[in-house]
KOLGU-4560 file (N, C-alpha, C; in nm, 3 decimals, padded with zeros to 5 digits):
<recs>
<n_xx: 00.085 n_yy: -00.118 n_zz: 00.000 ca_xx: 00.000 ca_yy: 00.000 ca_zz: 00.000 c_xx: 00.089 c_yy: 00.124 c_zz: 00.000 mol: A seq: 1 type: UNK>
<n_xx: 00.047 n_yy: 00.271 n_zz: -00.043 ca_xx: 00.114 ca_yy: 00.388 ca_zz: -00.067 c_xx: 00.073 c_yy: 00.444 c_zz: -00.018 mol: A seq: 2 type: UNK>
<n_xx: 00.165 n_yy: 00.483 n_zz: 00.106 ca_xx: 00.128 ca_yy: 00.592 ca_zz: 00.194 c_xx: 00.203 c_yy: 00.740 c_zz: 00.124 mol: A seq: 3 type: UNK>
<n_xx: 00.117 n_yy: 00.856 n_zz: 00.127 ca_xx: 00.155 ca_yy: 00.950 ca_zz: 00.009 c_xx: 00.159 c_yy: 01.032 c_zz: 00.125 mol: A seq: 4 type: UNK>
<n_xx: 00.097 n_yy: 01.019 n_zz: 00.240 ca_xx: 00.074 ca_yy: 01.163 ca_zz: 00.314 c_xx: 00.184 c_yy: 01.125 c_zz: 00.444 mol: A seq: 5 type: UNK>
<n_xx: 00.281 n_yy: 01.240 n_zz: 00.501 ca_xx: 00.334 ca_yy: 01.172 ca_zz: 00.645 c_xx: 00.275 c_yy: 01.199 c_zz: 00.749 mol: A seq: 6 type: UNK>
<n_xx: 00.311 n_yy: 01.205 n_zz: 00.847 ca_xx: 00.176 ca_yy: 01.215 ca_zz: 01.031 c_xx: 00.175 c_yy: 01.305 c_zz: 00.995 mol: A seq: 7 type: UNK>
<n_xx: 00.296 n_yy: 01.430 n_zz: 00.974 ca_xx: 00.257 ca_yy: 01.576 ca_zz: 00.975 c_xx: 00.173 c_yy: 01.624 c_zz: 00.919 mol: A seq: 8 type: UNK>
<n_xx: 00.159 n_yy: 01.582 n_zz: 00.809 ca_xx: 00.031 ca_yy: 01.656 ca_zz: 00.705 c_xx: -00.084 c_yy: 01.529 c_zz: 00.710 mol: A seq: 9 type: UNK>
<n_xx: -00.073 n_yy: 01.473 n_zz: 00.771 ca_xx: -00.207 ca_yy: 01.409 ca_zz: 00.862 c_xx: -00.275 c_yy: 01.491 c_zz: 00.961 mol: A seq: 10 type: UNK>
<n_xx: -00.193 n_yy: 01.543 n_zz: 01.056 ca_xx: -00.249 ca_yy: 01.617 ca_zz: 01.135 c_xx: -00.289 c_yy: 01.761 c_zz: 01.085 mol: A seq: 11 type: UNK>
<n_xx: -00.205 n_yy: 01.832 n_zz: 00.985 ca_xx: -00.251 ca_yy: 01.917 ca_zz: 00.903 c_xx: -00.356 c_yy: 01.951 c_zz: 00.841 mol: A seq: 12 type: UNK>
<n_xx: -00.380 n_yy: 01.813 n_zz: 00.769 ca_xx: -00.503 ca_yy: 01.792 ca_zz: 00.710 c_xx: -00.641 c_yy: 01.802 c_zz: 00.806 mol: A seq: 13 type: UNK>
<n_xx: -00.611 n_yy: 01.704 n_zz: 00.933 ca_xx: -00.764 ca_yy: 01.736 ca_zz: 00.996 c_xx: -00.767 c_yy: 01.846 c_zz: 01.032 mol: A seq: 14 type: UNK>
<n_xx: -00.670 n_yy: 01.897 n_zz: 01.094 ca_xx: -00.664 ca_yy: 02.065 ca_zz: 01.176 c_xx: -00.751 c_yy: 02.151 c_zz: 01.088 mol: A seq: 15 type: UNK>
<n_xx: -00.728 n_yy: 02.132 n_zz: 00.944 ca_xx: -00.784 ca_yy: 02.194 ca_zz: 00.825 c_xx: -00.967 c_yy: 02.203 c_zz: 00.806 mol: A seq: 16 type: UNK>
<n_xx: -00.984 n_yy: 02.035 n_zz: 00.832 ca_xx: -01.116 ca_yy: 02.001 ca_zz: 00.865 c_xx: -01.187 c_yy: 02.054 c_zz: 00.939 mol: A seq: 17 type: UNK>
<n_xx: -01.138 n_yy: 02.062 n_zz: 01.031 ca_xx: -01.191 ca_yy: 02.130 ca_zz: 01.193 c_xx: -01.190 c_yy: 02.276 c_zz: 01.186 mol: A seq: 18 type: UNK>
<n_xx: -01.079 n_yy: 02.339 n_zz: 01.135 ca_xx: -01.113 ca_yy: 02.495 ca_zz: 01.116 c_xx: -01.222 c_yy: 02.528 c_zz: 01.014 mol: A seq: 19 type: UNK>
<n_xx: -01.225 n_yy: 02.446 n_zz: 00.868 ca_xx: -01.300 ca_yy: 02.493 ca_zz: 00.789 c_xx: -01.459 c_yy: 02.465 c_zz: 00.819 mol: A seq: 20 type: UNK>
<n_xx: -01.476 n_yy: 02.387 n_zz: 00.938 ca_xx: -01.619 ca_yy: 02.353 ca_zz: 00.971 c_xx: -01.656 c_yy: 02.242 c_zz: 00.912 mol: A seq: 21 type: UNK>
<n_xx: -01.576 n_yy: 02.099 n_zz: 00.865 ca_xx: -01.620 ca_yy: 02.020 ca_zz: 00.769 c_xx: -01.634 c_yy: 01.905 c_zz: 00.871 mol: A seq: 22 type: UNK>
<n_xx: -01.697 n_yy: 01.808 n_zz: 00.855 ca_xx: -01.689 ca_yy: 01.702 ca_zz: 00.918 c_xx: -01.531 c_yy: 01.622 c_zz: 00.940 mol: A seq: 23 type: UNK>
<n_xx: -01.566 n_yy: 01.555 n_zz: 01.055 ca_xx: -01.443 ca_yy: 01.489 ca_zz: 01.115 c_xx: -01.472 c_yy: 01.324 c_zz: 01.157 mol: A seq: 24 type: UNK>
<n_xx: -01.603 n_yy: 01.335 n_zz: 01.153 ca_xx: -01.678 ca_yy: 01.188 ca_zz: 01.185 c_xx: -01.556 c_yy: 01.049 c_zz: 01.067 mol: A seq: 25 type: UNK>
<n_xx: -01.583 n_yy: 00.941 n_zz: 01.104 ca_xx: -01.496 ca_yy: 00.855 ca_zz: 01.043 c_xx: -01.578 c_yy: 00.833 c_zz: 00.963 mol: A seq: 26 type: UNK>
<n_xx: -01.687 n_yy: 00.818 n_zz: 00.930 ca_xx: -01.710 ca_yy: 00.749 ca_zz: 00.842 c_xx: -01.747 c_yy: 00.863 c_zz: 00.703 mol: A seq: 27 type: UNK>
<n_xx: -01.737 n_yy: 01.050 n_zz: 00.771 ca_xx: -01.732 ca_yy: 01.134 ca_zz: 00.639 c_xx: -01.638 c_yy: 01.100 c_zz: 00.557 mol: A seq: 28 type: UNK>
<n_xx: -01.529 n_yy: 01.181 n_zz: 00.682 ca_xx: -01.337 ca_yy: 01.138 ca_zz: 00.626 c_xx: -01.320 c_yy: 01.022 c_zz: 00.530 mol: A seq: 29 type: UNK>
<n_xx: -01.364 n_yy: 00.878 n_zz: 00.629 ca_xx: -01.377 ca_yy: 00.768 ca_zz: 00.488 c_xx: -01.401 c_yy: 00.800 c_zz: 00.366 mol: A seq: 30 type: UNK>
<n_xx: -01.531 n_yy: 00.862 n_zz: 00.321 ca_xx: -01.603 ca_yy: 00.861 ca_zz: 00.212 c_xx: -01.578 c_yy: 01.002 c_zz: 00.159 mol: A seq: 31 type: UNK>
<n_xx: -01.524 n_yy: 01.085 n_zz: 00.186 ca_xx: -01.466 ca_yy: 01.208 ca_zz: 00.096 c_xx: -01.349 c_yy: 01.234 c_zz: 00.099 mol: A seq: 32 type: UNK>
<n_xx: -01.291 n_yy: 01.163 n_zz: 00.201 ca_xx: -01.100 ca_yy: 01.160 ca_zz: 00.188 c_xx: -01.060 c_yy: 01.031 c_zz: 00.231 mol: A seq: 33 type: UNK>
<n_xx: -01.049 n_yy: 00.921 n_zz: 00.182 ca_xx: -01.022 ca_yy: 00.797 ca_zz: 00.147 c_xx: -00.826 c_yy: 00.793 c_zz: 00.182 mol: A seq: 34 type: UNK>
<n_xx: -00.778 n_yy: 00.873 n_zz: 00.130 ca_xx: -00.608 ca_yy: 00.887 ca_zz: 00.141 c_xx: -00.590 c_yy: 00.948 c_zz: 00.236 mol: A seq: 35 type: UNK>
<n_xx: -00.666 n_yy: 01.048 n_zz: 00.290 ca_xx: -00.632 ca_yy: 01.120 ca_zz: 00.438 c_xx: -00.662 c_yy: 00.995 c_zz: 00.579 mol: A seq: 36 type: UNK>
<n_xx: -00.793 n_yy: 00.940 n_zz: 00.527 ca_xx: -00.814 ca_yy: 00.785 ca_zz: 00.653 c_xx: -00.704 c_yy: 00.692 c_zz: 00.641 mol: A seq: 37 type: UNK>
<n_xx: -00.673 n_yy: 00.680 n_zz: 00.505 ca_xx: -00.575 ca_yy: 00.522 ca_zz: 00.519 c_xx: -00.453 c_yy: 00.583 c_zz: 00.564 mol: A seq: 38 type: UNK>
<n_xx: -00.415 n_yy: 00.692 n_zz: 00.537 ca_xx: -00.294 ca_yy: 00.762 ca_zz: 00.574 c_xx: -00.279 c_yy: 00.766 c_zz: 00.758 mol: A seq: 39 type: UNK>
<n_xx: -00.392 n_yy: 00.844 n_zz: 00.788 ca_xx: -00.413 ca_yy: 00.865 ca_zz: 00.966 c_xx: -00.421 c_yy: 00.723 c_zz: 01.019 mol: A seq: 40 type: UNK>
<n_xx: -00.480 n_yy: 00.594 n_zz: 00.937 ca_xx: -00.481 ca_yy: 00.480 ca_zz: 01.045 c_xx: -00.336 c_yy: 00.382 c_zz: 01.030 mol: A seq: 41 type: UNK>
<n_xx: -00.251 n_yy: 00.466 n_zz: 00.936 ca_xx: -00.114 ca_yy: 00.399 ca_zz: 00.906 c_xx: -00.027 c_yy: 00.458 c_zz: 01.048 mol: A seq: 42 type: UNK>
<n_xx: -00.055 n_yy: 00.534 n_zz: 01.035 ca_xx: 00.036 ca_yy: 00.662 ca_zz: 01.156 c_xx: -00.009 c_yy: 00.617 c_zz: 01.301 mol: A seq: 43 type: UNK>
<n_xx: -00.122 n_yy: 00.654 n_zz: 01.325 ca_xx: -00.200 ca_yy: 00.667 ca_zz: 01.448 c_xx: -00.291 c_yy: 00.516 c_zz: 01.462 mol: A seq: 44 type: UNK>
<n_xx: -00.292 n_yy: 00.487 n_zz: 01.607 ca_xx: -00.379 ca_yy: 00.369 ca_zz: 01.612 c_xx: -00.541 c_yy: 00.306 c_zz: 01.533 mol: A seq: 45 type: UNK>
<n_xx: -00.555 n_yy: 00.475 n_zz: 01.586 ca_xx: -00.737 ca_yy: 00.491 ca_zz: 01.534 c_xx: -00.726 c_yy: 00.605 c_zz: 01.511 mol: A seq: 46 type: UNK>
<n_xx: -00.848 n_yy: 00.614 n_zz: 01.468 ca_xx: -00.905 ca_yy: 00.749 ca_zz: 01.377 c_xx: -00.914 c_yy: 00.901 c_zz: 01.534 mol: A seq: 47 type: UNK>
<n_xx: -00.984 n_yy: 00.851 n_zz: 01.629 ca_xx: -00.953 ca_yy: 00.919 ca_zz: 01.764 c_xx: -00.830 c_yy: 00.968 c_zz: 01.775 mol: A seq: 48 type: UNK>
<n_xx: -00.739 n_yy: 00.866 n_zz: 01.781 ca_xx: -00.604 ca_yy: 00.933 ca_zz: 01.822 c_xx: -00.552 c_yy: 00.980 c_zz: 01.732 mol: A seq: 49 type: UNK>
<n_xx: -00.586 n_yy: 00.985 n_zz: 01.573 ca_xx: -00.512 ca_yy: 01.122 ca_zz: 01.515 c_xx: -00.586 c_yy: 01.255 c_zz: 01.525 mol: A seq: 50 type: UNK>
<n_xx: -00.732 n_yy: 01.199 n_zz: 01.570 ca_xx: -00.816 ca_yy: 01.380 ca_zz: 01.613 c_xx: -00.743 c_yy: 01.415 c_zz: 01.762 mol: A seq: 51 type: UNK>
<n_xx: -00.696 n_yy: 01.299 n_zz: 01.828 ca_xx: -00.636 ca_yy: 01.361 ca_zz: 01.960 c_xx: -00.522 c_yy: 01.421 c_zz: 01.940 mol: A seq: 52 type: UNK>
<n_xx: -00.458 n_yy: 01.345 n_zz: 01.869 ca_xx: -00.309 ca_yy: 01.442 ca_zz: 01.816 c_xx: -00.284 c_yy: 01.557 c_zz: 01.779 mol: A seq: 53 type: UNK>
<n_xx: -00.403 n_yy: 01.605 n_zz: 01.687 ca_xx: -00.448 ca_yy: 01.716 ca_zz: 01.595 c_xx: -00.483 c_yy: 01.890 c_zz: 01.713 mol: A seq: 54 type: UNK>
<n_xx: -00.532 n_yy: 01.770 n_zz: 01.767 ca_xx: -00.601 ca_yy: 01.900 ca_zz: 01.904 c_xx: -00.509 c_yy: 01.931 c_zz: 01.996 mol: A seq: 55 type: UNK>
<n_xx: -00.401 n_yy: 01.815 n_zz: 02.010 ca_xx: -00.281 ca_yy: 01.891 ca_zz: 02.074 c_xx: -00.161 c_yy: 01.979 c_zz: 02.061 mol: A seq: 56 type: UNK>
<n_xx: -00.154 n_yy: 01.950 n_zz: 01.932 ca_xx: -00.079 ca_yy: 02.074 ca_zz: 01.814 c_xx: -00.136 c_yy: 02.200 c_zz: 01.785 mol: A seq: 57 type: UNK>
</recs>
């Protein structure tokens, strides 16, 4: 599998989500960013702990 994105711009990416007002739920992310989920569950355990990560940065 091709991981294209690294943690950093994993966490980038949701931070992005969350400011622009877009959903963060797993199963949006799944279905409108497909490379941002497989990317965050390569990095981070679960989908939680890269929104926990995100909020601590």
């Amino acid at each position: 599998m091709d991981f294209t994105l690294g943690a950093e711009e994993v966490v980038r990416r949701i931070k992005q989500l969350q400011s622009s007002g877009s959903s963060i739920s797993k199963k949006q992310v799944k279905q409108n960013d497909p490379e941002l989920m497989r990317n965050a569950l390569f990095y981070f355990p679960s989908w939680e702990h890269a929104i926990k990560n995100a909020d601590q940065i």
